[in-house]
Backbone and ligand atoms as CSV (ligand in chain L), in Angstrom:
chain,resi,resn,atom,element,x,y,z
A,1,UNK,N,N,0.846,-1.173,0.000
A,1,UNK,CA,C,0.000,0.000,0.000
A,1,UNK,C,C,0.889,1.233,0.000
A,2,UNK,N,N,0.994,2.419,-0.823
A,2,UNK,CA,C,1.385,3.248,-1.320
A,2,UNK,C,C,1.049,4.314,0.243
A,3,UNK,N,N,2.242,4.974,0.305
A,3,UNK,CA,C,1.948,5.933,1.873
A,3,UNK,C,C,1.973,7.555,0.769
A,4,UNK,N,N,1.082,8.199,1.185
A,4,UNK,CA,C,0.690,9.425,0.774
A,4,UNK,C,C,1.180,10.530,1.882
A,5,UNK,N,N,1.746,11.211,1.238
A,5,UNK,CA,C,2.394,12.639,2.329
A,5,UNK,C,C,2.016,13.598,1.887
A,6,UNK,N,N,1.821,13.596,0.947
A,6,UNK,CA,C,0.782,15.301,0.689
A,6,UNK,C,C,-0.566,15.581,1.163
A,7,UNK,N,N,-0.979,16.830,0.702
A,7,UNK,CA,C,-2.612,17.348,0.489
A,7,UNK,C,C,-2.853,16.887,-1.333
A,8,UNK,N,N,-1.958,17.359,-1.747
A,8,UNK,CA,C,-2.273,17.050,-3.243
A,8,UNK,C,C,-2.633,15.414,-3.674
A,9,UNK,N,N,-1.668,14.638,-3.257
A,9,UNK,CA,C,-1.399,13.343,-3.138
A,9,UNK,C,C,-2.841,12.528,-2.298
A,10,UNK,N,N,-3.186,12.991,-1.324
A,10,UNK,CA,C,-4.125,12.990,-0.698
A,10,UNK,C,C,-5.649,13.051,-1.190
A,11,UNK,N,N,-5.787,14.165,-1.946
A,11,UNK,CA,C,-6.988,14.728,-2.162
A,11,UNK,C,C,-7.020,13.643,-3.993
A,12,UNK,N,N,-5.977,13.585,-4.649
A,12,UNK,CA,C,-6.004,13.293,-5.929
A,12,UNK,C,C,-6.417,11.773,-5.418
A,13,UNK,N,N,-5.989,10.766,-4.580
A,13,UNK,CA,C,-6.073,10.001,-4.207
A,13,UNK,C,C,-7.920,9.266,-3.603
A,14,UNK,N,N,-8.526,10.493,-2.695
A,14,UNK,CA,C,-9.662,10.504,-2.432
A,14,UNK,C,C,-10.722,10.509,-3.703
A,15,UNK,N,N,-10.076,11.549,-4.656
A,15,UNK,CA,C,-11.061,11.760,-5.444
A,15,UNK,C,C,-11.093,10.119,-6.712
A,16,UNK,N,N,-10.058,9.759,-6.565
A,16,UNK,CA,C,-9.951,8.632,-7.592
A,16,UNK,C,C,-10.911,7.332,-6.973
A,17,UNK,N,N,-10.840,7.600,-5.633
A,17,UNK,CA,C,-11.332,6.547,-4.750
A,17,UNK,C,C,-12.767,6.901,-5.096
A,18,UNK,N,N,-13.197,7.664,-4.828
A,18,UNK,CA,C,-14.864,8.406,-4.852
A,18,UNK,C,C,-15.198,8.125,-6.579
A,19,UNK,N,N,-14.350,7.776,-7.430
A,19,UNK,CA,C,-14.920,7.998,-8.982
A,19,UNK,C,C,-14.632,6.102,-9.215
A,20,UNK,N,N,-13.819,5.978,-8.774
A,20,UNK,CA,C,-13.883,4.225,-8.624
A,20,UNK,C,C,-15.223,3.494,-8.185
A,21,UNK,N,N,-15.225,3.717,-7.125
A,21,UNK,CA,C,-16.778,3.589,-6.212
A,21,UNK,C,C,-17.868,3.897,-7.079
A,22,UNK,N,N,-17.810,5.126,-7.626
A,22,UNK,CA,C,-19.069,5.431,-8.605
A,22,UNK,C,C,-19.402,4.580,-9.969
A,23,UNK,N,N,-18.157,4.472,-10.598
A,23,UNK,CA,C,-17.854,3.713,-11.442
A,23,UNK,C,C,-18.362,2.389,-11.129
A,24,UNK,N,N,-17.811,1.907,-10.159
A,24,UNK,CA,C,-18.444,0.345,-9.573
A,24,UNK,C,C,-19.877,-0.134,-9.478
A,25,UNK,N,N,-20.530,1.390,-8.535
A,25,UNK,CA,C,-22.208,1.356,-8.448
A,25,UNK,C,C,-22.807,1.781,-9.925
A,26,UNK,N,N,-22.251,2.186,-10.648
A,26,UNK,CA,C,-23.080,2.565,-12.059
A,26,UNK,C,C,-23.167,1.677,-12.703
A,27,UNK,N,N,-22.178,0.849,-12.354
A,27,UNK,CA,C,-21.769,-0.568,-14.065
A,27,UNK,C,C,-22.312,-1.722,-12.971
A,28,UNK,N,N,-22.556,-1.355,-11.892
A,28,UNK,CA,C,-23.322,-2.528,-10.741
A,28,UNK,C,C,-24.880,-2.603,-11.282
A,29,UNK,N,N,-25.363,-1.576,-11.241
A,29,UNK,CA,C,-26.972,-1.264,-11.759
A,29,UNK,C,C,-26.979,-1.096,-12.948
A,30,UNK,N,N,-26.175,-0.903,-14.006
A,30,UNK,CA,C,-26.325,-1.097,-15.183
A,30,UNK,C,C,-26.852,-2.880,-15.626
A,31,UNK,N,N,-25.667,-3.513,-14.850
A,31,UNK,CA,C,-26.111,-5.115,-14.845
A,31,UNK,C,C,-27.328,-5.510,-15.106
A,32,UNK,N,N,-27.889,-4.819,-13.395
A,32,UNK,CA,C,-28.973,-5.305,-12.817
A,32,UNK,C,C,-29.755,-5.001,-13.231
A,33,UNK,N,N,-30.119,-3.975,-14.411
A,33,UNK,CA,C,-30.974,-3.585,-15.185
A,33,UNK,C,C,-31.063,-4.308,-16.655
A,34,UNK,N,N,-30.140,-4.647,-16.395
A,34,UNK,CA,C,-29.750,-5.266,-18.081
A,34,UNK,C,C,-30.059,-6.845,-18.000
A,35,UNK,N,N,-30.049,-7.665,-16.802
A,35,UNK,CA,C,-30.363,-8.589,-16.409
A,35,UNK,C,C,-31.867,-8.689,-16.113
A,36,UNK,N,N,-32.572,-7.845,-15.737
A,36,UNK,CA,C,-33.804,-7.591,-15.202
A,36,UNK,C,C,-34.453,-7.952,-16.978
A,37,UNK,N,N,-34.284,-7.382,-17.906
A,37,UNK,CA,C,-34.144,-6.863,-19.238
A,37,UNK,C,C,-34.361,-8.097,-20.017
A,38,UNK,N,N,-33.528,-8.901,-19.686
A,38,UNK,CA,C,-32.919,-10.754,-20.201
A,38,UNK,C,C,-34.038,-11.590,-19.580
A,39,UNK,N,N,-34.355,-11.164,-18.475
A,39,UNK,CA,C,-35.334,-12.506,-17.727
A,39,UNK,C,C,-36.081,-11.579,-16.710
A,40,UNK,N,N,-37.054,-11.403,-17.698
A,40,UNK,CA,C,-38.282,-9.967,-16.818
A,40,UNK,C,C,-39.041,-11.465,-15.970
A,41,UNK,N,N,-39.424,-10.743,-14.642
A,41,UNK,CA,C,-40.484,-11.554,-13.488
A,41,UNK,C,C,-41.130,-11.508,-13.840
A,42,UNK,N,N,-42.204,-12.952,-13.503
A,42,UNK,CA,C,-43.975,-13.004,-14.157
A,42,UNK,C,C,-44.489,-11.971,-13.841
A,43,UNK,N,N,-45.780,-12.034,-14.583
A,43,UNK,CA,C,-46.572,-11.132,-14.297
A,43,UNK,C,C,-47.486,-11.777,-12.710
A,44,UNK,N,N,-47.420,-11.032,-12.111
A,44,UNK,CA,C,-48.262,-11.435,-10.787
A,44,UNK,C,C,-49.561,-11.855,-10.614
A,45,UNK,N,N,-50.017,-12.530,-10.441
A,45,UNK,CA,C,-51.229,-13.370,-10.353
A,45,UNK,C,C,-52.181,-12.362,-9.672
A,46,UNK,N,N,-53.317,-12.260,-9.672
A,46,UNK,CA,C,-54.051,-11.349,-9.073
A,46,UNK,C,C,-55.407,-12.229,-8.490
A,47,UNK,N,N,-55.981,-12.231,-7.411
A,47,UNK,CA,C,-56.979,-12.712,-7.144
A,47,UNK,C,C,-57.973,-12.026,-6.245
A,48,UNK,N,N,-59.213,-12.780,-6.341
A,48,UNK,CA,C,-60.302,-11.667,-5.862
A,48,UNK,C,C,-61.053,-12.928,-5.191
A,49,UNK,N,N,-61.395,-12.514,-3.937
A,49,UNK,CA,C,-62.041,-13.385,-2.875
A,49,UNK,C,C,-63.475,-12.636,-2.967
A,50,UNK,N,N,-64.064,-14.034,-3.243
A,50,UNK,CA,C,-65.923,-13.783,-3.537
A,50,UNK,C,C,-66.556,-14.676,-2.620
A,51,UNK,N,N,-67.231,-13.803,-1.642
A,51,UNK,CA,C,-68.373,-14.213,-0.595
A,51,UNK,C,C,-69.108,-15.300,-1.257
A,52,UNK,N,N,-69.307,-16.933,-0.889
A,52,UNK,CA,C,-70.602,-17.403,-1.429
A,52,UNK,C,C,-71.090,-17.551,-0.165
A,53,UNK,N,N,-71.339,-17.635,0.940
A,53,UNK,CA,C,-71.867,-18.006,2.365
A,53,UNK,C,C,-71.557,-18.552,3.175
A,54,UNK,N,N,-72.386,-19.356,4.623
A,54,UNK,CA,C,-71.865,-20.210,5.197
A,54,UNK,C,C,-71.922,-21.671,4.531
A,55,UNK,N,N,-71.146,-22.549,5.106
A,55,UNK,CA,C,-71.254,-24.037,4.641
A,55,UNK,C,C,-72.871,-24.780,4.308
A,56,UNK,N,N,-73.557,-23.916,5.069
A,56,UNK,CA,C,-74.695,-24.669,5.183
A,56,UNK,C,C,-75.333,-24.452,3.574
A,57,UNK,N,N,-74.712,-23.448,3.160
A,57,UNK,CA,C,-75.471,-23.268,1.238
A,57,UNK,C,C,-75.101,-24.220,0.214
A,58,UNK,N,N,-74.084,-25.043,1.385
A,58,UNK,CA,C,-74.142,-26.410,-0.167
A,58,UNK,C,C,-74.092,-27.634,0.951
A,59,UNK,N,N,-75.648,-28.089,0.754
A,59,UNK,CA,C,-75.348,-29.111,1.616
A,59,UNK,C,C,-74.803,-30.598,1.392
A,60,UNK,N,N,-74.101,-31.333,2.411
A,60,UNK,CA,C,-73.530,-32.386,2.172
A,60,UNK,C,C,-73.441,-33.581,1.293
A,61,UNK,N,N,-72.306,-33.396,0.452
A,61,UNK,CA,C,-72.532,-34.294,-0.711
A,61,UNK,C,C,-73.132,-33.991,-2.003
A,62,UNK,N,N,-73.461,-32.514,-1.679
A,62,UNK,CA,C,-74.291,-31.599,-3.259
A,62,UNK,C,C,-73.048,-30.830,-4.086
A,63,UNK,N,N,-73.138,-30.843,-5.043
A,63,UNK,CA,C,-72.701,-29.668,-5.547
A,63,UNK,C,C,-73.464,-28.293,-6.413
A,64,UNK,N,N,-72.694,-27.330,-5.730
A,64,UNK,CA,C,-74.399,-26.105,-6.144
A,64,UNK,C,C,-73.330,-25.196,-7.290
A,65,UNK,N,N,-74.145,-24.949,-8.185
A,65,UNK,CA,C,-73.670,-23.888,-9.358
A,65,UNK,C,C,-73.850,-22.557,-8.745
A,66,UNK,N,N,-72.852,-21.856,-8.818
A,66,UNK,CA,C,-72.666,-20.077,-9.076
A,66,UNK,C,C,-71.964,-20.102,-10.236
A,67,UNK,N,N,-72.566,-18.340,-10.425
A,67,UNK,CA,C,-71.634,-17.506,-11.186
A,67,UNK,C,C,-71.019,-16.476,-10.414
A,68,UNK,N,N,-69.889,-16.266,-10.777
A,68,UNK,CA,C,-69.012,-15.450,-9.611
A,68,UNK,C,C,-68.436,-14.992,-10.672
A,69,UNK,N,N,-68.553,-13.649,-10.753
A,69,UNK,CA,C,-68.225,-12.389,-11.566
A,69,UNK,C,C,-67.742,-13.013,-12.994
A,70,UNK,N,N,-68.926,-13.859,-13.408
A,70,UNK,CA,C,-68.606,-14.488,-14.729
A,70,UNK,C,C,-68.258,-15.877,-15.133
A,71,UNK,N,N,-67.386,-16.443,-13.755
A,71,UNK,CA,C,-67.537,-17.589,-13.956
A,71,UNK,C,C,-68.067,-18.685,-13.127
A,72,UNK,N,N,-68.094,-19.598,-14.306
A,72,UNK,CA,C,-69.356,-20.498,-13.452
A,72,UNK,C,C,-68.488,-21.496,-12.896
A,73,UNK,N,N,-68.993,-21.333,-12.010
A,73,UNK,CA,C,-68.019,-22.635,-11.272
A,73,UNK,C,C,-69.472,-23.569,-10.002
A,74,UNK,N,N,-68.990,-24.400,-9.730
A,74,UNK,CA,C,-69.521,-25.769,-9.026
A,74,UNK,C,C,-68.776,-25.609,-7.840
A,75,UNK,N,N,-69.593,-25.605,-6.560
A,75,UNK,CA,C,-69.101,-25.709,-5.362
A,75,UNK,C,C,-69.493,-27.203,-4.577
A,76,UNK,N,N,-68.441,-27.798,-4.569
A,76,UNK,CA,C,-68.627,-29.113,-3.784
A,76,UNK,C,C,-68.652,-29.687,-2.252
A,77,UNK,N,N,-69.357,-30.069,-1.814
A,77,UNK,CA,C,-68.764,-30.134,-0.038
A,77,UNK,C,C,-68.871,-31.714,0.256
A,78,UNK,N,N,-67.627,-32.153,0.792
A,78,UNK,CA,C,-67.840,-33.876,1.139
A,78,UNK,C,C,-67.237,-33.556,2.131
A,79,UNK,N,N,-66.900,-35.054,2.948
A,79,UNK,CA,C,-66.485,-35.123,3.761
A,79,UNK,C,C,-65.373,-34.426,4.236
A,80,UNK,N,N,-64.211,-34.311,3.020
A,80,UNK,CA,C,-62.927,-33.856,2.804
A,80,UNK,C,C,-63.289,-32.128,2.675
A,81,UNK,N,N,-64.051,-31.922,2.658
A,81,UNK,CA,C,-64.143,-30.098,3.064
A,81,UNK,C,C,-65.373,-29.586,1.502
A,82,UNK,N,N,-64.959,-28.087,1.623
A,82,UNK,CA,C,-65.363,-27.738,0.682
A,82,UNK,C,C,-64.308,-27.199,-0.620
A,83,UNK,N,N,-64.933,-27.653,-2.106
A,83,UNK,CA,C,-63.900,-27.041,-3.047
A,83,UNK,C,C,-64.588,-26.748,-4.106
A,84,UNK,N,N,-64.411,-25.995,-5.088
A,84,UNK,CA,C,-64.852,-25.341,-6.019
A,84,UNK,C,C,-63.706,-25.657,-7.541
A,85,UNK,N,N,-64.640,-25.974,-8.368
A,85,UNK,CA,C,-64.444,-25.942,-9.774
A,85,UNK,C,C,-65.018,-25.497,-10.557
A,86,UNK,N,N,-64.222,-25.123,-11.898
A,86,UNK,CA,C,-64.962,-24.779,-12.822
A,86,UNK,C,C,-65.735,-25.318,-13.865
A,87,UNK,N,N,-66.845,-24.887,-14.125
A,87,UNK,CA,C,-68.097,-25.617,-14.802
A,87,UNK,C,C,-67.576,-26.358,-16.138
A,88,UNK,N,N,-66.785,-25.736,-16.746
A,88,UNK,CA,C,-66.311,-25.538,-18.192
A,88,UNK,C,C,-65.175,-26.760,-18.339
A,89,UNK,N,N,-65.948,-27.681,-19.314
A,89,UNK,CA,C,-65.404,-28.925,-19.508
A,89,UNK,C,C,-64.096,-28.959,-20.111
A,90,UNK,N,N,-63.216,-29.224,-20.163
A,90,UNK,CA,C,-61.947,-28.890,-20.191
A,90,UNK,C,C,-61.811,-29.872,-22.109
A,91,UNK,N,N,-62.980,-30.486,-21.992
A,91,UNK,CA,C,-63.279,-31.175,-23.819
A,91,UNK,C,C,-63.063,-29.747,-24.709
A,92,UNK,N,N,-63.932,-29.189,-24.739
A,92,UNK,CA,C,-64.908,-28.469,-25.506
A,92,UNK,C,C,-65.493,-27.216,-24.855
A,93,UNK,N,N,-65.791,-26.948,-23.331
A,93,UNK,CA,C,-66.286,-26.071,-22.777
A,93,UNK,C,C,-68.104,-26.319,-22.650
A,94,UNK,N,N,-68.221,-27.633,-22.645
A,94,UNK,CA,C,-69.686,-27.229,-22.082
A,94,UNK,C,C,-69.613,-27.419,-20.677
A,95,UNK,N,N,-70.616,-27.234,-20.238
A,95,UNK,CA,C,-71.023,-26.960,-18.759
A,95,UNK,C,C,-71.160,-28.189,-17.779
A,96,UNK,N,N,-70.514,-28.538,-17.652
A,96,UNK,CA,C,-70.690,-29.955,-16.631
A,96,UNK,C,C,-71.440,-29.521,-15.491
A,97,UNK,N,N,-72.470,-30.875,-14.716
A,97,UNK,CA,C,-73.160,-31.081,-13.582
A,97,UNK,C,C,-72.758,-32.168,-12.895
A,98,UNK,N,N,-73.447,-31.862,-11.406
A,98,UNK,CA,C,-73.036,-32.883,-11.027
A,98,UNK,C,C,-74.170,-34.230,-10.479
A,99,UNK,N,N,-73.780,-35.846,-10.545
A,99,UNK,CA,C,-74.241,-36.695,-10.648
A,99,UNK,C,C,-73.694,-37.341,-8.973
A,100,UNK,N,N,-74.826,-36.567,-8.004
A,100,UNK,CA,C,-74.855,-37.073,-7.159
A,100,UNK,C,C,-74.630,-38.535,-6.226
A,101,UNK,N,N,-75.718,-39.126,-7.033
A,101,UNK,CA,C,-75.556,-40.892,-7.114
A,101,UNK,C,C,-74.165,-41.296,-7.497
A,102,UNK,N,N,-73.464,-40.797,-8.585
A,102,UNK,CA,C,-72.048,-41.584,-8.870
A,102,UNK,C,C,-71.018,-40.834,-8.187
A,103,UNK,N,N,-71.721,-39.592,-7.692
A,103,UNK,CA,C,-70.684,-38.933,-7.487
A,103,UNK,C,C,-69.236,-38.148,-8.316
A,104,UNK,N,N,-69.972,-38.154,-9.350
A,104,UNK,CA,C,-68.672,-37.551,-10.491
A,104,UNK,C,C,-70.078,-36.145,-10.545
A,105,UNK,N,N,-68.430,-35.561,-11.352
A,105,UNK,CA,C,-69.325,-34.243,-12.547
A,105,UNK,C,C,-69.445,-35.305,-13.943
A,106,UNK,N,N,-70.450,-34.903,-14.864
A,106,UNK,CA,C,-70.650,-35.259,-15.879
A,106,UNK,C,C,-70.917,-34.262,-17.367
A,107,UNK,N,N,-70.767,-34.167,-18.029
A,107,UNK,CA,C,-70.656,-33.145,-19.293
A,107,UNK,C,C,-71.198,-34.027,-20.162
A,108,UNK,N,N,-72.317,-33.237,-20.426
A,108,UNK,CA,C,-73.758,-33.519,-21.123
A,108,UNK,C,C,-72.976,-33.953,-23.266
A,109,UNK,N,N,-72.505,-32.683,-23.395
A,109,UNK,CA,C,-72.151,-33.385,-24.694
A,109,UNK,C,C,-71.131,-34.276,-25.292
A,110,UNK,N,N,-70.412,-34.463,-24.558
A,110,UNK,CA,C,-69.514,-35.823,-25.275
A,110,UNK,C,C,-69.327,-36.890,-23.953
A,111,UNK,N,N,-70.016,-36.913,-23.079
A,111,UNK,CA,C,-70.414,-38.039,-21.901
A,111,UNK,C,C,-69.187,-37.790,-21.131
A,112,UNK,N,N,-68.111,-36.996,-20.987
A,112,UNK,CA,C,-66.593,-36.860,-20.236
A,112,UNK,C,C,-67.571,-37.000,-18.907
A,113,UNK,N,N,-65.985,-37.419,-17.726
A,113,UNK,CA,C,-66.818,-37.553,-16.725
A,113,UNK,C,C,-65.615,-37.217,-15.842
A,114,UNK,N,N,-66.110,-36.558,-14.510
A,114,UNK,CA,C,-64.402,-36.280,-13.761
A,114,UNK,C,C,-65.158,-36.835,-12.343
A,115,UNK,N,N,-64.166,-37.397,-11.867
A,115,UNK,CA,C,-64.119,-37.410,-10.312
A,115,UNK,C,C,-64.732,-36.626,-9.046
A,116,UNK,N,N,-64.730,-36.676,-8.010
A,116,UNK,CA,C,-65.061,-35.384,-7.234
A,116,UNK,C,C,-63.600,-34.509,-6.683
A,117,UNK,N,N,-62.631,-35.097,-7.467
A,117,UNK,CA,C,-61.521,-34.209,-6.512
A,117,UNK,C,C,-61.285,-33.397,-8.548
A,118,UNK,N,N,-61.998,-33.244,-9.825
A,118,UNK,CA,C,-62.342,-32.553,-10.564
A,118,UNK,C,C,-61.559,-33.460,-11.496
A,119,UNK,N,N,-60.268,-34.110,-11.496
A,119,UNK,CA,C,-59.868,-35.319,-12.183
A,119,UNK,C,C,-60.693,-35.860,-13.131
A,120,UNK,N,N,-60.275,-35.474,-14.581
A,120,UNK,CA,C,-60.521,-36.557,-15.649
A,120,UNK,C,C,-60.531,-38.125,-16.077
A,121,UNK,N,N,-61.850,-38.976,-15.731
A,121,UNK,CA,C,-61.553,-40.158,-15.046
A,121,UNK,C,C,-62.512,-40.852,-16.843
A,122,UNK,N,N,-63.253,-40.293,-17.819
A,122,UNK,CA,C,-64.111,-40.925,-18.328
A,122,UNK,C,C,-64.375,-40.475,-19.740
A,123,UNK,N,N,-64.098,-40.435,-21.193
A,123,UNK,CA,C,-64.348,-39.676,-22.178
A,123,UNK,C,C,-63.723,-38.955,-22.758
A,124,UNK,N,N,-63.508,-38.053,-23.584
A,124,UNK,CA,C,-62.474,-37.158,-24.263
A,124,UNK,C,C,-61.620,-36.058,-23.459
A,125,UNK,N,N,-62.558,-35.384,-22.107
A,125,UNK,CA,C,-61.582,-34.323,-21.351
A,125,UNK,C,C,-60.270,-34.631,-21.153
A,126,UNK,N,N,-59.113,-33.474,-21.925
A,126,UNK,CA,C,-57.651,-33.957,-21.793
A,126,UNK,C,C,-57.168,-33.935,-20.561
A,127,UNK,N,N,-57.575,-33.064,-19.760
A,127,UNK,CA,C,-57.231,-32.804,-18.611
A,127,UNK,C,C,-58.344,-32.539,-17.103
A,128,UNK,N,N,-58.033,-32.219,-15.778
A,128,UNK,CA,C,-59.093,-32.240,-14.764
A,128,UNK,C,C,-59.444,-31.097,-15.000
A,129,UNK,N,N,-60.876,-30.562,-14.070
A,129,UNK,CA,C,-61.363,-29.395,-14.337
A,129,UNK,C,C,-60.790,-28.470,-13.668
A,130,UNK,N,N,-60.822,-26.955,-13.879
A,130,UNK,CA,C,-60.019,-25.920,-13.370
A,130,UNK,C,C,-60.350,-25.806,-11.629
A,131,UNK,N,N,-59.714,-25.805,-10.633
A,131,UNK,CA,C,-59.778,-26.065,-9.553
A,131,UNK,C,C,-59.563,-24.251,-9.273
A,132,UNK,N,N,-60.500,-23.492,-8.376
A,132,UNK,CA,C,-60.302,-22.807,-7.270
A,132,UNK,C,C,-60.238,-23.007,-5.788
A,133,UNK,N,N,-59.415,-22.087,-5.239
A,133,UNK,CA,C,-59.340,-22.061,-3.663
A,133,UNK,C,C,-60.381,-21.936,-3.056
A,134,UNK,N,N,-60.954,-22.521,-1.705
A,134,UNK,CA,C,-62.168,-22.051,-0.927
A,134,UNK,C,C,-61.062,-21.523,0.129
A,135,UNK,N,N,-61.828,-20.772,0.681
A,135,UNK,CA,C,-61.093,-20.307,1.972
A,135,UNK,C,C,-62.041,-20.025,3.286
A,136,UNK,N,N,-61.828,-20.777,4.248
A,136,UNK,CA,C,-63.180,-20.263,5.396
A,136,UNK,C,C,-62.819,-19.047,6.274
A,137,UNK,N,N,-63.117,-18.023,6.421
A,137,UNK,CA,C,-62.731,-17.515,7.477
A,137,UNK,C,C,-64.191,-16.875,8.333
A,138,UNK,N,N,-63.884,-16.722,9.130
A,138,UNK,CA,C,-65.439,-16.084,10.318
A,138,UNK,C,C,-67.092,-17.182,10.140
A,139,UNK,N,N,-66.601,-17.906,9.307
A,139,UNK,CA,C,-67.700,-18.733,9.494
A,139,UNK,C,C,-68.135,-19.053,7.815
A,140,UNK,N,N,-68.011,-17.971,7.624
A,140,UNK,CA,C,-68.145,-17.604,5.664
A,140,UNK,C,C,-67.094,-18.206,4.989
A,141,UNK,N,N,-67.212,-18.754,3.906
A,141,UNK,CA,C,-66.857,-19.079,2.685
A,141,UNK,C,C,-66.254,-18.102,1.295
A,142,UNK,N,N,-65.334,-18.269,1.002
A,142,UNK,CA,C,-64.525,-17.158,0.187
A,142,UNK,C,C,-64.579,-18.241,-1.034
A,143,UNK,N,N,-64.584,-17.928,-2.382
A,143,UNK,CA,C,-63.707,-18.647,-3.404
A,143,UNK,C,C,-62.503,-17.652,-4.053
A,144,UNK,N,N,-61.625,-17.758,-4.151
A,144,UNK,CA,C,-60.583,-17.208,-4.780
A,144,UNK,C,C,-60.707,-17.584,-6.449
A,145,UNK,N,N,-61.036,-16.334,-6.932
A,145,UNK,CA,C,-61.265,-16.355,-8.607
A,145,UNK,C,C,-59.965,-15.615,-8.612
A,146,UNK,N,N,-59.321,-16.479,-9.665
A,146,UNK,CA,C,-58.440,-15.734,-10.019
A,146,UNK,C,C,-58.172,-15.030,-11.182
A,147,UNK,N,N,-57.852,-13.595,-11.758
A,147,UNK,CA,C,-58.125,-13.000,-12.870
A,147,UNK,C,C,-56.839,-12.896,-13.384
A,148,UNK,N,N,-56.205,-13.740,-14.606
A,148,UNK,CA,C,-55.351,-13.455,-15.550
A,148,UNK,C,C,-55.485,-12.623,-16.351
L,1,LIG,S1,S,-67.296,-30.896,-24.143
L,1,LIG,FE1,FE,-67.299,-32.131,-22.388
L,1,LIG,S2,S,-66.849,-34.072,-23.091
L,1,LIG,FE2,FE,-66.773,-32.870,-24.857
């Protein structure tokens, strides 16, 4: 390490130090901007919690249709709690019901048939039906729609 005996020596020294440093934090956030740039963060999911009632509005072993700000979804309650899916057959988009006695949903035009946990178990649907969150709090029932 270099010993400094001046003011001149001193001050030329400080100031190189102070433009180094700057230099460092500028081309530091230049990066981090330029990286940000290369691999931008998702877009954030947004969701909206919709009042359907207490438990007692779908009683045991039913599943009851709403529309909740557009979509239709099927609220289920078994033993295993309450959960909510969406109506919209994952075939084609018709409207599935549900078949109490077997206990599946069923979709009227190409006979698909899903499970009660929304699982594609019967027919052309490629995949299970769109699953939302229930959430209980104070006694009430929330579904979490989520808006992409
Ligand atoms: S639209 Fe549901 S099975 Fe085809």
């Amino acid at each position: 390490m270099a010993i400094i005996h001046d003011d001149a020596g001193r001050r030329r020294f400080l100031s190189q130090a102070v433009m180094g440093f700057g230099l460092l934090f500028g081309m530091g956030t230049l990066a981090l901007r330029f990286a940000q740039f290369l691999v931008p963060s998702p877009k954030p999911r947004r969701y909206e919690a919709v009042l359907i009632g207490t438990e007692s509005k779908v009683p045991l072993g039913e599943a009851v249709p709403m529309d909740l700000g557009g979509h239709k979804i099927m609220v289920l309650r078994s033993d295993e709690g309450v959960v909510a899916f969406s109506r919209r057959c994952t075939d084609l988009g018709c409207l599935v019901s549900w078949n109490k006695e077997q206990g599946e949903f069923v979709c009227p035009c190409h006979q698909g048939r899903f499970d009660k946990n929304g699982k594609n178990i019967a027919g052309p649907p490629p995949r299970p039906l769109d699953r939302f969150d229930v959430v209980k709090r104070g006694g009430q029932l929330y579904v979490n729609i989520q808006n992409v």
